[in-house]
C-alpha positions in Angstrom: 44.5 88.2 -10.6 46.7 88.8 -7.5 45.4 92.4 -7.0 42.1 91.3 -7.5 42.3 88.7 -5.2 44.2 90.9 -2.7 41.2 93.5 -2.9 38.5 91.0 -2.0 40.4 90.8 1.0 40.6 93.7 1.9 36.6 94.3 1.3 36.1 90.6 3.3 38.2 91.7 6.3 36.3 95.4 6.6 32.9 93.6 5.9 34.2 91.5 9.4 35.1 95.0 11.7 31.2 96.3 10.4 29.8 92.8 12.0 31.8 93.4 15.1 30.3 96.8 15.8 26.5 96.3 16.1 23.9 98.0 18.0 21.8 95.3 19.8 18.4 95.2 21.8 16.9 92.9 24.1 14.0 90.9 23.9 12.1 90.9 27.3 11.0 87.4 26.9 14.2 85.8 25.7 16.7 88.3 27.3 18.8 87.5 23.9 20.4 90.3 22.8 19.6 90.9 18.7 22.0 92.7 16.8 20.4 95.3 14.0 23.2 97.3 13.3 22.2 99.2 9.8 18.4 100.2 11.4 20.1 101.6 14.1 23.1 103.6 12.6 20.3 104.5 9.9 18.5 106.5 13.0 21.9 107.4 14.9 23.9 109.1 11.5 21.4 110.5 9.1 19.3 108.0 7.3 20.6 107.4 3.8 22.3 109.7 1.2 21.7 110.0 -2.4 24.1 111.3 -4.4 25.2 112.8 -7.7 28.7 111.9 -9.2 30.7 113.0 -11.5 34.5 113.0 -12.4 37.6 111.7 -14.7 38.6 108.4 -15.2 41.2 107.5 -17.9 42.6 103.1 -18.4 45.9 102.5 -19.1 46.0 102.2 -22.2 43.5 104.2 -23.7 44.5 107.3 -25.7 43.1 110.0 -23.2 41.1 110.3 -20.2 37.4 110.5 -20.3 34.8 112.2 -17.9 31.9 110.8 -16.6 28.3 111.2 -14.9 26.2 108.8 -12.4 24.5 108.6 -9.2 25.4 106.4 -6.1 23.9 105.3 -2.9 25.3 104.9 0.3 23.8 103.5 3.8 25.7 104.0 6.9 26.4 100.3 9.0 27.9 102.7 12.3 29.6 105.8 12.5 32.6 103.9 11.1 31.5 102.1 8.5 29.2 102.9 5.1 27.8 100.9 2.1 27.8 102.8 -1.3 25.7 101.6 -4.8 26.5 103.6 -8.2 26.3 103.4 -11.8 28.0 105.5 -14.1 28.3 105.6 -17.9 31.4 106.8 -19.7 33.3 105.9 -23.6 37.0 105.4 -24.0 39.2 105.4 -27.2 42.0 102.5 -27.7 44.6 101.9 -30.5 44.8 105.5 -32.1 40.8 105.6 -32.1 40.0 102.0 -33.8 38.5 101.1 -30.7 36.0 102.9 -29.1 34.7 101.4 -25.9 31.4 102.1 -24.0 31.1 101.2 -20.4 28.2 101.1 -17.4 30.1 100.2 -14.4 28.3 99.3 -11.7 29.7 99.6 -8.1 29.7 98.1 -4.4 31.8 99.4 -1.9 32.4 99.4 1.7 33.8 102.8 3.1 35.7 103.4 6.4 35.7 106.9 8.0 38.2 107.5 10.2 37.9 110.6 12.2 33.6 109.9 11.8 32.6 113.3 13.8 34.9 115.5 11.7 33.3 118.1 9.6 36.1 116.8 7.2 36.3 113.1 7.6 39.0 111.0 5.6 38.0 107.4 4.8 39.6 104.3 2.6 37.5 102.1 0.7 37.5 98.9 -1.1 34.7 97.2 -3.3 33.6 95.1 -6.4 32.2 95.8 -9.7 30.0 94.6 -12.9 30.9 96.8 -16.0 28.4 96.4 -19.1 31.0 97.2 -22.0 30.4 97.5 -25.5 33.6 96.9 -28.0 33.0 98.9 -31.6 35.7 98.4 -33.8 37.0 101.0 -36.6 39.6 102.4 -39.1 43.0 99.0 -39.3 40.2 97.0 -37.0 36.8 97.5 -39.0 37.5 93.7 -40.0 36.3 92.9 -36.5 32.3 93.0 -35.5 30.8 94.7 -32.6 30.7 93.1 -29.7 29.9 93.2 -25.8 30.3 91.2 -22.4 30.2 92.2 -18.6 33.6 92.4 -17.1 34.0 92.2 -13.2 36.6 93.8 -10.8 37.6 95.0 -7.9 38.5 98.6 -6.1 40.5 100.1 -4.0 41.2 104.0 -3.2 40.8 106.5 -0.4 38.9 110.3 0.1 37.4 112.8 2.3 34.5 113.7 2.7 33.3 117.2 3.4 30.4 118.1 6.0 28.0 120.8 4.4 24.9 120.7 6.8 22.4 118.4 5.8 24.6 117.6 2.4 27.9 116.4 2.1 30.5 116.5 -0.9 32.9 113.5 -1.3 36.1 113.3 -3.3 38.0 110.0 -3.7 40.6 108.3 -5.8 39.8 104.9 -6.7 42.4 102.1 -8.5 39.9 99.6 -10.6 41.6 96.5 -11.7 40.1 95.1 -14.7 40.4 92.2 -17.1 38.6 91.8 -20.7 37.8 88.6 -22.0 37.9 89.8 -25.6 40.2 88.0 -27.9 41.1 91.2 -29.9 41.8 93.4 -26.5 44.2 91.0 -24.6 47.3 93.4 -25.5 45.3 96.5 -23.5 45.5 97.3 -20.3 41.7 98.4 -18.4 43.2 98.6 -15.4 42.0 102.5 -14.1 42.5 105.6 -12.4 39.2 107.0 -11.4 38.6 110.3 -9.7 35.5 110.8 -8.1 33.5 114.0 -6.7 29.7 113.5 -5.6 27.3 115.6 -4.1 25.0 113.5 -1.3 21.7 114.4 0.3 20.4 112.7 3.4 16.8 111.7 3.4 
């Protein structure tokens, strides 16, 4: 609960730093100045970039790692600063294969670049998630019915990202910490190691 809480503030103070870099107008009549930072880094760094993702991600404490496929999202704020959606889908094996567990996480995260007009950019991230899991139970645990329920957590990692023309390529190395609610998986450890390559195109 400490890392998790930890991470939401990291994501907290980096959602602050995007507010205090806006692009602002004026209106004539009011001479107020009106920020609209995301319209204006929308025009100034691309537009938005869908993506295609793909990589490894293996829990603690499950037998092996697992690969896994999705798509993502992400809208700049500034040159700084970006906003990424994904879902994913991926299946895990616990306890010598009694458990097998299906999972559709579901991802927000803010990312900050920080050398934004490098062809190769580094950036750190940080973000929260809602992962749809499915529990099927097998073999010494058959005794114990199907079962699902929605898990949240939170993310932390860092990456590059690779400048390809109108496409770029993004690898990162994300930390998830995760907590189950299911009585008969308290003894294992979610907590994950996720390695992520995508593929973006502006539009």
């Amino acid at each position: 609960m400490v890392r998790i809480l930890a991470a939401l503030a990291l994501v907290v103070a980096m959602g602050s730093t995007a507010r205090g870099q806006e692009v602002s107008f004026s209106d004539p009549k009011l001479d107020l100045t009106i920020a609209l930072p995301v319209e204006s880094a929308l025009k100034a760094h691309g537009g938005a970039e869908f993506g295609l993702r793909a990589g490894y991600i293996k829990p603690r404490d499950a037998d092996d790692g697992t690969w896994f496929g999705g798509v993502q999202l992400r809208v700049p704020l500034t040159s700084v600063l970006a906003v990424e959606g994904s879902i994913e889908f991926h299946s895990s094996e616990f306890a010598d294969g009694d458990i097998e567990i299906v999972q559709y996480p579901v991802q927000a995260t803010l990312l900050a670049f920080l050398m934004p007009e490098s062809k190769v950019c580094p950036y750190v991230l940080g973000g929260l998630g809602w992962y749809y899991t499915r529990f099927d139970f097998s073999g010494s645990l058959s005794g114990i019915d199907s079962d699902a329920e929605s898990m949240f957590g939170a993310h932390l990692g860092f990456g590059a990202r690779f400048v390809l023309g109108g496409t770029n390529l993004n690898a990162d190395l994300r930390y998830i910490f995760l907590e189950p609610d299911e009585d008969a998986l308290q003894d294992e450890d979610f907590d994950t190691i996720q390695l992520v390559l995508s593929l973006g195109f502006s539009f």
